[in-house]
Structures are given as structure tokens and as C-alpha cells.
C-alpha positions, 0 to 999 in steps of 0.5 A: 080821775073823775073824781078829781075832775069834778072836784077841781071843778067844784073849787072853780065854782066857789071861787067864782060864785064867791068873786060875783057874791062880792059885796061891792059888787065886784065881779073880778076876783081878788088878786089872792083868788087870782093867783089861787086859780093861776096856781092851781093849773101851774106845776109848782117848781118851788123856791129857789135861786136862779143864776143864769139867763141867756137868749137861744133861739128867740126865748130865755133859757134860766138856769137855777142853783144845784138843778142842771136843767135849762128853764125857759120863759118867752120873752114878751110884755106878759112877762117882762116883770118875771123876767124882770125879777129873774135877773134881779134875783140873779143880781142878788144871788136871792131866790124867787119863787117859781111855777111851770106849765104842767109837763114842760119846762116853761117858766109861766109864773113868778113870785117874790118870797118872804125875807125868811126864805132870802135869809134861809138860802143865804145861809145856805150858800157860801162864797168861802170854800170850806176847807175839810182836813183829810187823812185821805191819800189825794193820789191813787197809786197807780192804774191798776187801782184807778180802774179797780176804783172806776169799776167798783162805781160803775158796779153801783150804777141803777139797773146793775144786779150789784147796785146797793141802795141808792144807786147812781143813776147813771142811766138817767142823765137829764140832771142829778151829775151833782148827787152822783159825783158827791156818791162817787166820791164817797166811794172813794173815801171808802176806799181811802182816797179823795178827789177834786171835782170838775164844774164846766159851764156853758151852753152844753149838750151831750149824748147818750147815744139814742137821745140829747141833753141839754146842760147849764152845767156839769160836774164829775170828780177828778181824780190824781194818779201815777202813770207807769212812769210814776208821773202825776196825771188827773182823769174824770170819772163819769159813767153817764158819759164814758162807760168804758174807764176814766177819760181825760178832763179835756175829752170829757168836756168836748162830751159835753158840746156835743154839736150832733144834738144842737148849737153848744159851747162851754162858757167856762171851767174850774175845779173845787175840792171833792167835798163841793156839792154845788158851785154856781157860775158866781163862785158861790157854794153849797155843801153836803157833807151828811150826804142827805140831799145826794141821797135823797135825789138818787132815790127820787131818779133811781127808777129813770133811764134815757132823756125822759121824762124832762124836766126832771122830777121835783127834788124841791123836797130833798133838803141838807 
């Protein structure tokens, strides 16, 4: 740590030798040296695109593609032209880059991005559902096999001594619903099944019993099966909220406004097929077929449980 310190040190004083060495005799550092230093001390949250913002209690809450967590900035002349660039970038679905206050999930910084990165996330992200042809029966037999099923995923949550690698982190639920949906739906096809998925959207809070999260959206899969009497029903699967078995779409939306830990409200609701990773408030999408973004996010959470840290570690690095 002291060797850190005094490095960090060091990089200060070169740069700020270097700005009164100017040979103009400027004694400002360059607007590159600038952002340099600003960076520094900023946790870098990485390029990404933002699909909400919404006031709540005098600051912007942002909300980003894929990440469920709520980002804030507060609203004031320092940073009208991030907040500016915020809501442009949501008009053109476009991404921006980001940076953090160190431990928090204020937004302190804003950058634009190069036209390479617009063009990578526009390519990424679809306004056509893409249709996948399945051999896979879409209605589970009867209840018997749904709870079967709804057992054979709970057996693979973290902590459990029947968890393959990567678990389903269940236990951790400040963000990561989109990768442990798209897991449990693997655990259905396993088994010869497919699913839908549930998206709801809003100002959502929920609790685990000990702590609150708070949510721009959640995502679990929602499965068909017949009742005693051979009718059709759908419930959601989601051990992170119910524990105990699968629970109607209505109960588990009414979990997600949970008002005990704060102000709530759901904004919205659709259901996609299983094979959606991600879709935003605009109807956009984002596929992960192989499984690698999924995978890669339950790894980097694997060893979490309750509501921190928060925010969530950085899966900037989990790719598609």
C-alpha cells in the first residue's frame, strides 16, 4: 500500500512539474493531463449504454444496458453537460463512457467514444427478436416435473455442496438476474424443456429478508405447465426471490415493489422467448447463445451473498 501511495505520488508530481515546465509558460496542465489526473482517482465504469434516467429524491438515477443496478449523478451546473450527453446517448440508444466515485455508484464523469465503439454496440444490439427453432417441449408435463425442475436449479445455487461450476448466484442479488436466468434456462434444456422469460421494469425494490435492493429491471424465466386438470398455467422461476418453489408472475412482480425498503413501482412488463439475454425498455436486444457473458458474470459474483458490496463488481470484461 505504501508503495502505491508513494507511486501514485510520483505520477502527481511529474505531471504537475511537467504543466510548470510548459514552454509557454502555462501553469495549467493540458486538458489531456487533466483528464488524466481526473481519471486516476475515478473508478473506471467503462463504455456502455445508458437506457434510462428518472429524478428520485433530488438526484438522476441511470440506468444501463444488461447491469440492473441504478446509477446516480446529482443534478447541477458541474455536470449538466454529462447529464447532457446522458440523455442524448439514451436518444440514440448510443454508448458513452463512464467513471465512478471510488466505492459508490455516483456517476462523477462523462465521455463521448469513438465511432468504433458506437459502431461495436450497434451491432450488438438488435430491435428484431431473433427467432431459434427448438425441438424442445414448450409445456412441462405436469407439477411433479416443475418442482423436479425448480429443485434441480436451486441445487445449483452458490453455497450449495451440489453446485456445479459456475454456480447461480442466487444469494447475491444486487444484479446479475440476466445471467442467472439465461443459466436457468440451460437447465431446462438440459432436461428437454424451453421457456419464456419475464422482463419488468420500473423503480423496483426487493427484499431478501435481512437487506433491500434496488432495481431498473428484473428478469427470471417463465415456464408453461399443466395443472391436475390438465390446463395450461405459466409460473416464474427465481430462487433469489422464492425459495421455496415456482410462484405466479403476478406474486413475483409484487416482490419486486417491495415498499418495506423504499418508495417502488413498476413501470412495465413483457415476456420474450428464453433465448433473450437482455431487452431494454426500448425493445432492443442482446443475445447470448454460447453462454459466455452468462458464464463469465456468475464467476466474477460466485463468491458474494446478501446486498454488498454495491455496486456490483465491474463485469465491463465479460464479453459475448
Amino acid at each position: 500500500m505504501k508503495n502505491f501511495f508513494l507511486s501514485m505520488m510520483a505520477f502527481v508530481t511529474i505531471l504537475t512539474f511537467n504543466a510548470c515546465a510548459d514552454s509557454n509558460g502555462n501553469q495549467e496542465a493540458s486538458a489531456q493531463e487533466k483528464s488524466s489526473i481526473n481519471n486516476a482517482f475515478l473508478k473506471d465504469f467503462g463504455k456502455t449504454v445508458p437506457v434510462g434516467i428518472d429524478e428520485e429524491n433530488g438526484m438522476l438515477k441511470v440506468s444501463f444496458i444488461v447491469t440492473a443496478q441504478f446509477y446516480e449523478i446529482k443534478p447541477s451546473k458541474e455536470n449538466e453537460q454529462y447529464i447532457g450527453m446522458i440523455r442524448q446517448a439514451i436518444k440514440n440508444e448510443s454508448p458513452i463512457h463512464v467513471f465512478l466515485k471510488p466505492n459508490s455508484n455516483e456517476i462523477a464523469k462523462v465521455e463521448s467514444v469513438s465511432l468504433e465503439d458506437t459502431r461495436y454496440f450497434k451491432s450488438i444490439l438488435t430491435k428484431e427478436a431473433k427467432g431459434q427453432e427448438s425441438k424442445l417441449a414448450s409445456v412441462i408435463p405436469n407439477m411433479a416435473t416443475l418442482n423436479s425442475l425448480f429443485t434441480q436449479i436451486k441445487n445449483q445455487s452458490c453455497g450449495t455442496s451440489t453446485a456445479s461450476s459456475p454456480c447461480i448466484t442466487f444469494r447475491y442479488p444486487v444484479d446479475g438476474c440476466y445471467a442467472r436466468a439465461h443459466k436457468m434456462r440451460q437447465i431446462l434444456i438440459n432436461n428437454g424443456y424451453d421457456c419464456e422469460k419475464q422482463f419488468v421494469y420500473g423503480n423496483l425494490k426487493a427484499s431478501t429478508g435481512t437487506c433491500c435492493v434496488g432495481w431498473s429491471y428484473h428478469v427470471a424465466i417463465l415456464v408453461s405447465y399443466k395443472n391436475a386438470s390438465g390446463v395450461t398455467e405459466k409460473r416464474i422461476i427465481d430462487p433469489s426471490l422464492f425459495s421455496s418453489g415456482p410462484v405466479t408472475d403476478t406474486a413475483w412482480r409484487n416482490a419486486c415493489i417491495n415498499t418495506s425498503c423504499g418508495s417502488a413501482s413498476v413501470s412495465s412488463y413483457v415476456n420474450t422467448a428464453g433465448n433473450v439475454y437482455y431487452r431494454s425498455p426500448s425493445n432492443s436486444y442482446l443475445y447470448d447463445n454460447n453462454l459466455i457473458n452468462t458464464n463469465c458474470v456468475l464467476t466474477k459474483f460466485t463468491s458474494l451473498s446478501g446486498c454488498s458490496p454495491s455496486p456490483a463488481p465491474d463485469v465491463s470484461s465479460c464479453g459475448f
